[in-house]
N, C-alpha and C positions, 0 to 999 in steps of 0.2 A: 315411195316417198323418200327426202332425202333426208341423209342423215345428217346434214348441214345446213339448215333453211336460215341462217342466220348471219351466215359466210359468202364472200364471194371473190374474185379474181377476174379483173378486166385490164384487159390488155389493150393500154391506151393510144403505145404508137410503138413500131418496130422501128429498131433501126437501120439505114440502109448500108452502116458499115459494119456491120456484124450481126451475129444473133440477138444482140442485146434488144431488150423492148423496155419500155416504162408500162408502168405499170401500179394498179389500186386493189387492195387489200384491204377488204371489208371484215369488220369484227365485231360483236355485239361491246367493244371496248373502244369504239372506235377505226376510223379507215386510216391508212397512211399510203403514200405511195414509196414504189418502187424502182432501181433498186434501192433498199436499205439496209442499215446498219443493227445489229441487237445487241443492246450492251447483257455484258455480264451480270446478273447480280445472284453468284452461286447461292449463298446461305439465306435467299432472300433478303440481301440488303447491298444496292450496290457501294461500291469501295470508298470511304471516305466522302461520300455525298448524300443526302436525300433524295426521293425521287423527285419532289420539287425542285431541289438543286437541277439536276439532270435534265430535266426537262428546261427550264431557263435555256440548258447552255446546247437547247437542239432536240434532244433524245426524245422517240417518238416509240419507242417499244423494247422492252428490255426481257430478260430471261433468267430463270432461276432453274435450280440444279434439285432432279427428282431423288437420287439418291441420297444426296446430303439433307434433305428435307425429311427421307423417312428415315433415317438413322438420328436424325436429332431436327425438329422437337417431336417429331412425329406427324402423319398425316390428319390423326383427330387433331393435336392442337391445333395445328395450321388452319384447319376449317374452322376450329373452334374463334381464331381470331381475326374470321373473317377471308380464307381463304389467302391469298398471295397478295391479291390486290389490296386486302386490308392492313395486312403486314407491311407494307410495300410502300404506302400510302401512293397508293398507285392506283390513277384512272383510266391509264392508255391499256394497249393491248399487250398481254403477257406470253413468252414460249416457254413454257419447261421439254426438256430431254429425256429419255427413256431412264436412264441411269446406266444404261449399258457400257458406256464409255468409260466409267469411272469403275466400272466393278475389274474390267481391261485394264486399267491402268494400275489397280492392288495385284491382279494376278501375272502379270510379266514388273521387271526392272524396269524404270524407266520405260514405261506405257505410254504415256505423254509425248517422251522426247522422238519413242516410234512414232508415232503419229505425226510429228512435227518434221520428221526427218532428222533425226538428231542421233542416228545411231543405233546399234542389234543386241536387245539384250536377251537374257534368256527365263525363262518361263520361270514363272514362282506359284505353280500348277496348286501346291497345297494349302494357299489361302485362298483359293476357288474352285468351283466343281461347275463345270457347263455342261447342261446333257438336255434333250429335248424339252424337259419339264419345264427348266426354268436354269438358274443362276444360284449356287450357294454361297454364299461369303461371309464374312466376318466384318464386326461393327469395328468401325475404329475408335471408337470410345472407350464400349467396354468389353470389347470379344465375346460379343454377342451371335449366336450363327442366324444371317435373317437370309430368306428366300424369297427369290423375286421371280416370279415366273410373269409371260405375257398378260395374264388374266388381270395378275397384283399389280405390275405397271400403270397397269387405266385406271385400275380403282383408285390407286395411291394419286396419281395424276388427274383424277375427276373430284376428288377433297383437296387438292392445291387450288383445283379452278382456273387455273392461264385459259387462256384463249387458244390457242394452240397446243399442241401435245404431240407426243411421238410414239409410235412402236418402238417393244422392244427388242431390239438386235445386237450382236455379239460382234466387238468389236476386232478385228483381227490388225497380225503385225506380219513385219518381213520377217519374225523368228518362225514364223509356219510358210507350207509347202502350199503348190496351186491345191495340193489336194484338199489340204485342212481347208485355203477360203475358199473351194467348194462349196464342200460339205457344209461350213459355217455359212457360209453364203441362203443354202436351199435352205436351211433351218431355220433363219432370218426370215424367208420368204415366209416359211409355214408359223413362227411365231406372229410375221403381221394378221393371215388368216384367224389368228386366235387371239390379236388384239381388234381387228374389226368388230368381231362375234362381240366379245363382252363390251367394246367401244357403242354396239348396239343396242344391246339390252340391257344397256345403263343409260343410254345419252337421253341428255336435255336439249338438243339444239344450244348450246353456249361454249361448244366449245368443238375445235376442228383437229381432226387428224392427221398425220404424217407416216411415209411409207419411209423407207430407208433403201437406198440403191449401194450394193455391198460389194464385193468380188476381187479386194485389194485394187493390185498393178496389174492386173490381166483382162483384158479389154476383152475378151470373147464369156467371162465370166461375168464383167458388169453390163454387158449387152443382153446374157440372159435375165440377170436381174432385173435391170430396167422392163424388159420386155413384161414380166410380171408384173414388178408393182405398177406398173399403168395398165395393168386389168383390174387389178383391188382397190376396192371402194375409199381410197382415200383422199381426202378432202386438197392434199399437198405431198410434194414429194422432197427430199432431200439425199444429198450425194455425202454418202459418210463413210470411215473408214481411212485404209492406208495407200496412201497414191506412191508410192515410190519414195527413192532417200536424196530427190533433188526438186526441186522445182522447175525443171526441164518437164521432168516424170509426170509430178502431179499435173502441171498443166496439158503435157500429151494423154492424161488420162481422162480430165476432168471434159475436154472439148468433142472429142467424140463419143464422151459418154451421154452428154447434152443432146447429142443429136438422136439418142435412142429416147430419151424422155418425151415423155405429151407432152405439146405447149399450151394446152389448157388450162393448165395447174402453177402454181406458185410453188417454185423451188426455191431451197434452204442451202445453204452448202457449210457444214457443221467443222468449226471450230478455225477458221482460215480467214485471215485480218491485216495481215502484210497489203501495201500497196500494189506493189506488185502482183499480186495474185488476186487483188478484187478487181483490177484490171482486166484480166485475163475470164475471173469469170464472170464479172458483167458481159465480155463480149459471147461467152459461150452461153451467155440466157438466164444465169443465176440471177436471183428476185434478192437474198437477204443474203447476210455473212451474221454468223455471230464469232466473235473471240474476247476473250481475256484482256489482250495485250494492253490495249489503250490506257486502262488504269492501272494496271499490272508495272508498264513502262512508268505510270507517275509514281508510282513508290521505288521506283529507282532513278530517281531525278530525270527523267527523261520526259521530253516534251516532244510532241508531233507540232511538223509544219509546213506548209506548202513547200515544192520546191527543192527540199534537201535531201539528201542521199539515205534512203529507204525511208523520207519523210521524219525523219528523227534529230534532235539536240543535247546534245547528255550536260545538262547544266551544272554536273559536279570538278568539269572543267573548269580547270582555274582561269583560262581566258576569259570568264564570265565574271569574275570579281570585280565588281564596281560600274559592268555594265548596263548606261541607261537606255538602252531598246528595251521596248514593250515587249512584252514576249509574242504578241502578233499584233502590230498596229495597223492593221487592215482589218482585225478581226471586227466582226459584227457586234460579238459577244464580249461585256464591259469587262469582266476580269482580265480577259486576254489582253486589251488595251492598259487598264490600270495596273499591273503590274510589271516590272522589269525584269529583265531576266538577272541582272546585278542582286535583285532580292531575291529570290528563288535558287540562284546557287547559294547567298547566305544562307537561306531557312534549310537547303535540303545541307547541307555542312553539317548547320547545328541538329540536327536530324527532329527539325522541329515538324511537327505533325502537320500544320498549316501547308508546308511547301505540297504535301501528299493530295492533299485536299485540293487546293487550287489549281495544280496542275491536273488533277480526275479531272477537275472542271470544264479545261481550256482543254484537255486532249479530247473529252466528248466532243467539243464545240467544232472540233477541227475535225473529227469522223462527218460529223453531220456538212460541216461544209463540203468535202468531199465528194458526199453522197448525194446535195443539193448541184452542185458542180455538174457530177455523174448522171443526172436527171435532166439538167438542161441542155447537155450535149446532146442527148438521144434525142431530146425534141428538136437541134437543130441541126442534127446528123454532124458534129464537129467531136464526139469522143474522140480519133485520132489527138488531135489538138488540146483535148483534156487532158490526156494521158501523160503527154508531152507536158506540159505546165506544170504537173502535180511530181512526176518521178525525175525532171528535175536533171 
């Protein structure tokens, strides 16, 4: 029997200029196709907008963050008020993440900026302990010491309810050796075997799992990983982890690591949202992206848009005072039309909350365009030509 009778992945048309295929994502929260976009909404609420908002301006599946959910309000309340989607006011299809990544980013420097390529920091080993069991760390509230082992992962993540979930795995940086993502590596493999098991002998049918493909920059490393998790019973796979400190690197890591993956399964590719590299890995077969950036950039007066160089506008320039351009008057979506960019560098000036707000808006609206873009090329084999339009 399967442990997913409620989930599905069909692979609607390949493309003939790359790996890339389109693709439908079935979920008891609804189907979307692919590839797509996941917005962020860490604390369960995404940034300056409602999920009604979000939706209007495109978004069709979003993501909340399992660590920060069990460190505060905790996993009972969250069920207690209806799970994510209740919180959320959310009826589409939900992902939460292992918490792995974040427990990574307390216990080195600049955990994050490794992952992004931003530089080597060095390990800050004593507000974390990682050993086969599980994961020790400390709450960032109240220095609280909570433990997260693979078992707790599911559980905590079957009382949020998304639709999607993930194993838990141990995020590694360029501050360890091949040996450490080894070793992290195999361990990874054996905590997903011990997140299927309790993913088992808890599940309802409502909700799907994810495997994790690990082994940093060392392609002989994520070759054996891959080779694993497409024996283990999981519903999806995603490519996570540290690709190197350029986007040369990641992308040499990311495309023959795709060719080790089943094309049966719906891949994730965890925390990467540059233009340029959704590029890259729609051609190598990647299904979703989720990151931050999009609203993250409107609370820095920054705005996405077709065409400009890394798709970006920093409207805290002052060439933008008193400018009457819409901020995308192609756009589909009415805010992008009704507003100027003349007002948006005012508002974000006066560090008025509105400009934060309306550009979350128009940045979603212009991911989802994107993404609608990226879907219809594949149907008419023209991605080259996409590509080209969008990077500009």
């Amino acid at each position: 029997m399967s442990l997913y009778p409620n989930f599905k992945f069909d692979i609607l048309k390949p493309c003939t200029q790359s790996r890339a295929r389109l693709g439908r994502l079935t979920t008891p929260h609804g189907a979307i196709e692919t590839p797509n976009f996941i917005f962020c909404g860490t604390h369960a609420g995404l940034r300056c907008m409602t999920g009604e908002e979000a939706k209007a301006a495109g978004a069709e599946i979003v993501l909340a963050n399992t660590y920060h959910m069990l460190v505060r309000p905790g996993p009972a309340v969250v069920e207690k008020l209806g799970g994510l989607h209740g919180m959320m006011v959310w009826d589409g299809p939900i992902m939460t993440d292992s918490g792995g990544f974040q427990i990574f980013i307390m216990g080195y420097e600049g955990g994050s900026d490794e992952i992004k390529m931003r530089g080597k920091k060095a390990p800050r080993k004593s507000l974390i302990k990682i050993d086969e069991e599980g994961a020790w760390f400390y709450s960032y509230l109240n220095g609280e010491k909570l433990h997260l082992t693979p078992e707790k992962s599911m559980d905590v993540q079957r009382a949020l309810g998304a639709d999607l979930i993930y194993q838990l795995d141990e995020c590694t940086s360029s501050a360890h050796g091949k040996d450490y993502h080894a070793q992290s590596m195999r361990m990874s493999l054996r905590w997903g075997d011990r997140c299927i098991k309790r993913f088992a002998e808890t599940g309802d049918g409502k909700q799907a799992l994810y495997g994790i493909v690990q082994g940093g920059n060392y392609m002989d490393l994520r070759t054996e990983s891959a080779a694993r998790v497409n024996e283990q019973d999981f519903f999806g796979m995603a490519i996570g982890g540290y690709f190197g400190k350029s986007k040369d690197e990641l992308h040499d890591i990311v495309a023959p690591t795709m060719e080790c993956v089943r094309r049966d399964r719906p891949v994730h590719m965890l925390g990467i949202g540059h233009v340029e590299d959704i590029f890259a890995g729609v051609r190598a077969g990647i299904d979703t992206f989720d990151c931050v950036e999009p609203t993250r950039l409107a609370g820095h007066g920054t705005m996405l848009l077709k065409g400009q160089p890394r798709m970006r506008i920093n409207l805290r320039n002052a060439k933008y005072r008193g400018d009457t351009t819409p901020l995308d008057a192609d756009s589909a979506f009415h805010i992008s039309r009704q507003y100027t960019r003349g007002t948006l560098h005012h508002l974000v000036q006066a560090k008025e909350p509105l400009a934060e707000h309306i550009l979350s808006m128009h940045n979603v609206a212009v991911m989802m365009q994107l993404f609608r873009e990226i879907r219809a090329a594949i149907r008419t084999d023209t991605l080259d030509a996409c590509e080209k339009e969008w990077l500009g």
